[in-house]
TORPA-4810 file (N, C-alpha, C, O; in nm, 3 decimals):
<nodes>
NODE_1_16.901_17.069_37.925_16.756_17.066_37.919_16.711_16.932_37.862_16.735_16.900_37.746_X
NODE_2_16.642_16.851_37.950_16.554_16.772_37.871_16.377_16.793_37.899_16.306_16.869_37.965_X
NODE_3_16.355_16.658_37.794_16.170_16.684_37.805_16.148_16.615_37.949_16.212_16.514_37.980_X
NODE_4_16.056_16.672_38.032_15.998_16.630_38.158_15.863_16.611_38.142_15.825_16.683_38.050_X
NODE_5_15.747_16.526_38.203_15.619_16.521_38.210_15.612_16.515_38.377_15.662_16.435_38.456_X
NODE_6_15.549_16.603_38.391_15.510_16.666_38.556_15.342_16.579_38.557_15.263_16.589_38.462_X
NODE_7_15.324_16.527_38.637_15.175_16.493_38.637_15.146_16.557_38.828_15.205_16.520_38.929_X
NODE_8_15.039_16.655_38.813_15.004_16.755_38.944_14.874_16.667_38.961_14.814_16.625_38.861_X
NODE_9_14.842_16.647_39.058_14.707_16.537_39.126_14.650_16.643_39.222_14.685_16.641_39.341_X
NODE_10_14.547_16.753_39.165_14.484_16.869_39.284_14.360_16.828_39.317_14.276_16.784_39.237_X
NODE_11_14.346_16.842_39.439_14.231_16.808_39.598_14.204_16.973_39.592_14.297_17.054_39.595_X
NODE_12_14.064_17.009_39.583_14.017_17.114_39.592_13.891_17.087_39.680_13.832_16.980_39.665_X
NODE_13_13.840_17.190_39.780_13.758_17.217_39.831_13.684_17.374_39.803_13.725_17.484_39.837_X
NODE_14_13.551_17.334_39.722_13.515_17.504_39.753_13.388_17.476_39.834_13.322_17.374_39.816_X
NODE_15_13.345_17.594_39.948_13.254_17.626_39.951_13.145_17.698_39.942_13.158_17.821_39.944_X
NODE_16_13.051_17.656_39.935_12.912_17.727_39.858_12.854_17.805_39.945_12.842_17.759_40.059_X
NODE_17_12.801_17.941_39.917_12.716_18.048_40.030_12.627_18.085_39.934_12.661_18.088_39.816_X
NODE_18_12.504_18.118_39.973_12.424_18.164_39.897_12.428_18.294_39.931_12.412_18.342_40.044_X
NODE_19_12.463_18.386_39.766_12.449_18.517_39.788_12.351_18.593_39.815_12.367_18.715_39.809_X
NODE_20_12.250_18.549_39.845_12.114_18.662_39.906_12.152_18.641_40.054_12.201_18.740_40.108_X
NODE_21_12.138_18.532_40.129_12.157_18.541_40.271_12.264_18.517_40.302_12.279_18.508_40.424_X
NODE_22_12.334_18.505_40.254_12.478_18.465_40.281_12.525_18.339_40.395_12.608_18.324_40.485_X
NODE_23_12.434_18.275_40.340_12.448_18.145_40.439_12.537_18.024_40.362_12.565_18.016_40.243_X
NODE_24_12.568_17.935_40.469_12.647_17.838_40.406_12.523_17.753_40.336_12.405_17.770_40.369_X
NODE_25_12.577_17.636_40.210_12.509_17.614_40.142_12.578_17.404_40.166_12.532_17.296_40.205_X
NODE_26_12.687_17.453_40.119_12.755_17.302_40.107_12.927_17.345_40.112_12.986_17.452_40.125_X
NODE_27_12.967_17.213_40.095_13.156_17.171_40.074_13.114_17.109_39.907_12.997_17.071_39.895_X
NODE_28_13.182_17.101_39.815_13.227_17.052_39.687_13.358_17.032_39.685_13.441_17.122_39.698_X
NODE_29_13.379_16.939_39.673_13.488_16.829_39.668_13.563_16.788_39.561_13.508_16.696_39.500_X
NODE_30_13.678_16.826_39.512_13.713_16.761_39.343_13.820_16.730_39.350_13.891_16.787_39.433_X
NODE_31_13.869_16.636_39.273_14.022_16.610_39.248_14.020_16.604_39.085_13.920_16.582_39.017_X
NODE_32_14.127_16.625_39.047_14.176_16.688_38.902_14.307_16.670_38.938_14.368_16.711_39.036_X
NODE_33_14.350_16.588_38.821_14.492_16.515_38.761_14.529_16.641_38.607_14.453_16.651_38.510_X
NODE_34_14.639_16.709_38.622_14.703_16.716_38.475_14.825_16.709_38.461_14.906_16.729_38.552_X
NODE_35_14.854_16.677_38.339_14.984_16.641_38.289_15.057_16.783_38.233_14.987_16.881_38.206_X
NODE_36_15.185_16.785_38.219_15.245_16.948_38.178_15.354_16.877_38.110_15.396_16.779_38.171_X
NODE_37_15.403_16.903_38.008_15.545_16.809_37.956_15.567_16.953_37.865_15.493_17.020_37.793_X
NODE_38_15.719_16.964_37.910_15.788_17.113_37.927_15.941_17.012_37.876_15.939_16.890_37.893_X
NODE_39_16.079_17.089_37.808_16.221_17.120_37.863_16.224_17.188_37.971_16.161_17.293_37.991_X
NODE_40_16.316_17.119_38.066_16.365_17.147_38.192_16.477_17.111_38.234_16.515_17.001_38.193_X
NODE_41_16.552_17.171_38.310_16.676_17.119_38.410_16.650_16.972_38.448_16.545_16.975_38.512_X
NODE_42_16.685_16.872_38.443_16.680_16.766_38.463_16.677_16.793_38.632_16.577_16.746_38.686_X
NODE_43_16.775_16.863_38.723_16.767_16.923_38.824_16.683_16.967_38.912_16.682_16.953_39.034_X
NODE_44_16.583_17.044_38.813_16.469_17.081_38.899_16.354_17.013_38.935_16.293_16.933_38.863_X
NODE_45_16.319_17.053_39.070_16.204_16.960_39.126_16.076_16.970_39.037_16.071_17.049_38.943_X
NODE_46_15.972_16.889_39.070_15.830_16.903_38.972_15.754_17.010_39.055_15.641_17.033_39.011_X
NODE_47_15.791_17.082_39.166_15.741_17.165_39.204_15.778_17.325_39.204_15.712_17.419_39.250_X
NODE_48_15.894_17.324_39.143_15.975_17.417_39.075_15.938_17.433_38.917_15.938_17.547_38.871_X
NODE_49_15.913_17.341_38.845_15.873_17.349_38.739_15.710_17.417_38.684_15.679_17.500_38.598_X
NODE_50_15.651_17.352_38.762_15.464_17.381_38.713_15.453_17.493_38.835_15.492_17.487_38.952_X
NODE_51_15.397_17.576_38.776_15.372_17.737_38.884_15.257_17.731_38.922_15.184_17.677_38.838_X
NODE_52_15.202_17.764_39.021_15.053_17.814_39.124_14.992_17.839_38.972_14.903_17.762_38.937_X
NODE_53_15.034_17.943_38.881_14.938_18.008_38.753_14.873_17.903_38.686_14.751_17.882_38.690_X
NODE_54_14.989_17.808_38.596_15.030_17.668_38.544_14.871_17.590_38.593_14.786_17.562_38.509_X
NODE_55_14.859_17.572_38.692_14.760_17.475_38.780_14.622_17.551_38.761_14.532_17.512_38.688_X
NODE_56_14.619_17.693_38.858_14.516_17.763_38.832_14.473_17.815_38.642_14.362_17.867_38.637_X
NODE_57_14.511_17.811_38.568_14.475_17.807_38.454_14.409_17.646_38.419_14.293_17.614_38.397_X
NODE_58_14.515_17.574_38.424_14.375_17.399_38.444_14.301_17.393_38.533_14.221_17.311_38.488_X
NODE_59_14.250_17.430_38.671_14.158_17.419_38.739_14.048_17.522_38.672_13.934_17.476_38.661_X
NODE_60_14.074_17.672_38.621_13.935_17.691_38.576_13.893_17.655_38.443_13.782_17.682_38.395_X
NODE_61_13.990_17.588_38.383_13.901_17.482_38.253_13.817_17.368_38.292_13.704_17.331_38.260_X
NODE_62_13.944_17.309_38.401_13.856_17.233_38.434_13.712_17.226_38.505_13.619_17.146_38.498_X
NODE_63_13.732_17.332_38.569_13.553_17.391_38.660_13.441_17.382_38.508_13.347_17.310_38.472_X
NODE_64_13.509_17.487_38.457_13.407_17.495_38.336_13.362_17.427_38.291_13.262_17.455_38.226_X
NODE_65_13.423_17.260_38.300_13.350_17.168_38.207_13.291_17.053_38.315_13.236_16.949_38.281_X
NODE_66_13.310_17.086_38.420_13.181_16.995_38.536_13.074_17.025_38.507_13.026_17.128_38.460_X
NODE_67_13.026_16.909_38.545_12.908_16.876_38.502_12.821_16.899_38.622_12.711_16.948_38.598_X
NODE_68_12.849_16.874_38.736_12.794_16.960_38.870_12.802_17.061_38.902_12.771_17.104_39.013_X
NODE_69_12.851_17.130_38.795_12.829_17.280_38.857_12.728_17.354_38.763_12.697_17.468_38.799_X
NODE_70_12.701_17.330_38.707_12.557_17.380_38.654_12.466_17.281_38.722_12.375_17.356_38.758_X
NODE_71_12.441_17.183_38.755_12.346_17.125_38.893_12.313_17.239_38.962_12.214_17.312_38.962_X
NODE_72_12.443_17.239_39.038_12.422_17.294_39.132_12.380_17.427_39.140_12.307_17.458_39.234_X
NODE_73_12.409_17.501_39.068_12.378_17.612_38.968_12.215_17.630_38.984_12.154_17.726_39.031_X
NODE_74_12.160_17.488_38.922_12.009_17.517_38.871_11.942_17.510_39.015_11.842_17.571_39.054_X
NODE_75_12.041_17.402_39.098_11.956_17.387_39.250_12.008_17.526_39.327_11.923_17.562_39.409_X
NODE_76_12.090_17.586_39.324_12.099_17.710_39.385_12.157_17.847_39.302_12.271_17.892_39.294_X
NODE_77_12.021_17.895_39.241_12.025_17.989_39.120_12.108_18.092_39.204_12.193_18.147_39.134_X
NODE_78_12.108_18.123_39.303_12.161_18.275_39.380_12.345_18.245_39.398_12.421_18.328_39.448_X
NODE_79_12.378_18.139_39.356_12.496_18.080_39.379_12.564_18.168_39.299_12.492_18.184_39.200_X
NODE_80_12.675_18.242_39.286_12.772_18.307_39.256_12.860_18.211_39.099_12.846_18.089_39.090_X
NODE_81_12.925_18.273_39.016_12.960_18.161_38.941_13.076_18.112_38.973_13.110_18.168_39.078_X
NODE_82_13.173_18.021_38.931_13.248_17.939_39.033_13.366_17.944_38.949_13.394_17.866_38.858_X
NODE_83_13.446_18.070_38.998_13.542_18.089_38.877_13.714_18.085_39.049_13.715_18.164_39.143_X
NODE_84_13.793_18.002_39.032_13.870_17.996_39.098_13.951_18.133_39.156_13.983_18.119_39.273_X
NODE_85_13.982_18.239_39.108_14.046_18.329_39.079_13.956_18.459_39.197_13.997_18.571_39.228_X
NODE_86_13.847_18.401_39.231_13.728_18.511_39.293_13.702_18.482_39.476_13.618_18.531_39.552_X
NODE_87_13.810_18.386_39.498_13.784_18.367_39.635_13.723_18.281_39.677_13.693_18.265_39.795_X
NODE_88_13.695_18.211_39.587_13.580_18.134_39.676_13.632_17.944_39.660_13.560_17.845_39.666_X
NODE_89_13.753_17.953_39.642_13.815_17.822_39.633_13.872_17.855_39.772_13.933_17.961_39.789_X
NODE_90_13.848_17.744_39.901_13.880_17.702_39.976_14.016_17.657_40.030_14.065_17.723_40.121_X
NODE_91_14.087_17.543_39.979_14.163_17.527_39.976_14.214_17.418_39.866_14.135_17.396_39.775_X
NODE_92_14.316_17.360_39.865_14.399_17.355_39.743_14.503_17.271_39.811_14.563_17.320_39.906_X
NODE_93_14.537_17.126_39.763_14.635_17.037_39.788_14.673_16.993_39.669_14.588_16.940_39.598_X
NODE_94_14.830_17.010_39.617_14.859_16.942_39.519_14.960_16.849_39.555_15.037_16.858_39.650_X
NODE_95_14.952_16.735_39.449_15.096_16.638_39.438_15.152_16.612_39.330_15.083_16.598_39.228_X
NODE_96_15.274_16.601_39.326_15.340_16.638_39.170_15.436_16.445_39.220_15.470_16.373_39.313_X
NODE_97_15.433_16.463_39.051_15.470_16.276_39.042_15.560_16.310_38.915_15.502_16.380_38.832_X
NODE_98_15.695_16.271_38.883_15.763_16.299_38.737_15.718_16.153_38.676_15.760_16.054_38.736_X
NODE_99_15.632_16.135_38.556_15.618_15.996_38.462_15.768_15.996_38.378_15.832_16.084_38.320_X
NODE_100_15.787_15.876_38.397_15.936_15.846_38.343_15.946_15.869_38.119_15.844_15.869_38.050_X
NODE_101_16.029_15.878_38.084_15.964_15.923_37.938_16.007_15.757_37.920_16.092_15.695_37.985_X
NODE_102_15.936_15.715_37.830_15.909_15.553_37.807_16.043_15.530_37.646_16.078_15.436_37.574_X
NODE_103_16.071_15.650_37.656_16.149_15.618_37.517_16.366_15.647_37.581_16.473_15.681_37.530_X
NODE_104_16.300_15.592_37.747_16.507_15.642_37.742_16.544_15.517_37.861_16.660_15.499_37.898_X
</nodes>
């Protein structure tokens, strides 16, 4: 086991329907970088390491603290709240990069 730093680079698309008519509204667009530094198999890939959960637990912190989504919010009050876990995340591209540890 050594220490690993996984850095995941996620491309998210959600889109917006307004819940009274259920019409389309927009695409929202984000990318979100996090870092994960774990012991690991030196062995294992960075995509073996950080889990679907791992990611989806930083993507809805990270939702929570945009700053466009209460915008968008105030411009479309009927908008649903924008919690990843509820369907309404689109789709989802990640890329995983290992940062070298600077001390070996």
């Amino acid at each position: 086991m050594q220490k690993r730093t996984i850095q995941a680079t996620v491309y998210v698309i959600l889109l917006l329907f307004d819940t009274k008519t259920k019409t389309y509204v927009k695409d929202v667009y984000s990318e979100a970088t996090f870092t994960f530094t774990m012991y690991a198999d030196a062995q294992a890939s960075p995509e073996e390491l950080v889990t679907a959960r791992m990611i989806q637990t930083r993507l809805t912190a990270f939702f929570a603290k945009q700053e466009a989504l209460p915008k968008l919010q105030a411009q479309y009050p009927s908008l649903p709240d924008f919690y990843i876990g509820s369907g309404k995340l689109f789709s989802q591209q990640v890329f995983f990069a290992e940062i070298p540890d600077p001390n070996t």
